[in-house]
N, C-alpha and C positions, 0 to 999 in steps of 0.2 A: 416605476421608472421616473426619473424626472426629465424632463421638456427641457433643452439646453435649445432648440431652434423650431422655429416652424414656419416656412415660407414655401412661395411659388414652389421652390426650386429642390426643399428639402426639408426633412421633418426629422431631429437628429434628440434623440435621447440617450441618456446615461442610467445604466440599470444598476442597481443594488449592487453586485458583482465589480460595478466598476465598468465594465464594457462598454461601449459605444454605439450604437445602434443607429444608424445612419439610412434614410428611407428616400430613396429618389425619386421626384416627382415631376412633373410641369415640360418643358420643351428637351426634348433629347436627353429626357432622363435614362431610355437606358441605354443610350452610348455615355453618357456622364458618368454614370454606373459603371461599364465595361471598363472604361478610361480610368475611372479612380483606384479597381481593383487590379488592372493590367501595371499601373505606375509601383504603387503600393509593393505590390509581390517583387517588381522589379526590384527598387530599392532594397528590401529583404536581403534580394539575393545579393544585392553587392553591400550587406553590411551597414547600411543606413542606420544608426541607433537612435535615430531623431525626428523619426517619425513615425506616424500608426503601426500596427503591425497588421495583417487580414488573421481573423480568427477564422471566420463565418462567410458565407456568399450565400444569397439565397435570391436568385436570378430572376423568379417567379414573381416574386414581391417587389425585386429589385429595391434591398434591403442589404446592407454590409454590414459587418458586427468585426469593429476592430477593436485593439488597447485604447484604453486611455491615456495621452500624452499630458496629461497636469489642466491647470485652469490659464485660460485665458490671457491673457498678456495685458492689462490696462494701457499700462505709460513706459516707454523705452524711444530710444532717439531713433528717427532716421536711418542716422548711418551705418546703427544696429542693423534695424532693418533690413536692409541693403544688405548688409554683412551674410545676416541669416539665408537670404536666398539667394546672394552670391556664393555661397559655402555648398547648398545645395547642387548647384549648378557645375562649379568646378571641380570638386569631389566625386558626382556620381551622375552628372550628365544629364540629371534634369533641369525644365525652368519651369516654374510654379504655374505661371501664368498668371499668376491672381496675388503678385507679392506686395502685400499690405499685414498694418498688424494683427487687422481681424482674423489674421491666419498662421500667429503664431501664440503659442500655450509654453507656460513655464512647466515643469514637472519637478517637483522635489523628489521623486523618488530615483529621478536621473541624476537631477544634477544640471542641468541645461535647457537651454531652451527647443522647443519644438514646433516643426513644420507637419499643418494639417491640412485636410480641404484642396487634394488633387484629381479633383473633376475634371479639371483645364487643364490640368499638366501636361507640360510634353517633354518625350525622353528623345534625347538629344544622339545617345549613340547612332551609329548607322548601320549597325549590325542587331537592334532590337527590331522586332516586327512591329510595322505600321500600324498604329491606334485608330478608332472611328474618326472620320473626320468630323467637327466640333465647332459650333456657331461661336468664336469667344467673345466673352464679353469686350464691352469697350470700358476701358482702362479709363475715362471719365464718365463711366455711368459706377452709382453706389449698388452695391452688392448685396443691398439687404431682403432681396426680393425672393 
């Protein structure tokens, strides 16, 4: 497997297969966990095509095994940006929490760009059931931890 992250917060590899292998660790990891897979399936269900998909759940390890959504994003504007997680939002009623580029991956095999890294996320309907409540970060602290 190759090591695409390893912090505080997460130990996130990509296996031969392509898969994503995602290992939550450090403070409320496994509500981060519960939260990432609870968002995740959501989206599924309403048809999201630009984002992870859940293969795997392995609750024990607290360990997620989703698609690969493409590599990385280096350089794209702003207003991009914005776009991509405003798209999110009015589309299918999430908000990231955490919308920055380090969390958005181009995919050639889509076609588009893609939204990953829904720890934080919150789903916005009112008719979805309530997520773990969630320490979020502060929006001027770096996320690389």
């Amino acid at each position: 497997m190759q090591e695409m992250k390893d912090t505080r917060r997460a130990l996130v590899r990509i296996g031969f297969d392509g898969r994503v292998h995602k290992t939550f660790r450090g403070h409320q990891a496994r509500e981060r966990f519960q939260n990432e897979v609870r968002v995740l399936t959501y989206l599924a269900g309403r048809n999201c095509d630009f984002v992870p998909r859940v293969l795997e759940t392995h609750e024990e390890e607290l360990r997620l095994v989703t698609s690969n959504c493409g590599q990385r994003v280096e350089h794209i504007n702003e207003t991009r940006v914005r776009e991509i997680f405003a798209d999110l939002e009015s589309q299918f009623a999430v908000r990231h929490e955490d919308p920055y580029l380090r969390n958005i991956t181009y995919s050639t095999h889509a076609g588009c760009f893609c939204v990953i890294d829904f720890e934080f996320a919150t789903i916005l309907d009112p008719a979805a059931p309530p997520g773990p409540v969630l320490d979020l970060p502060s929006p001027d602290t770096p996320r690389g931890d």
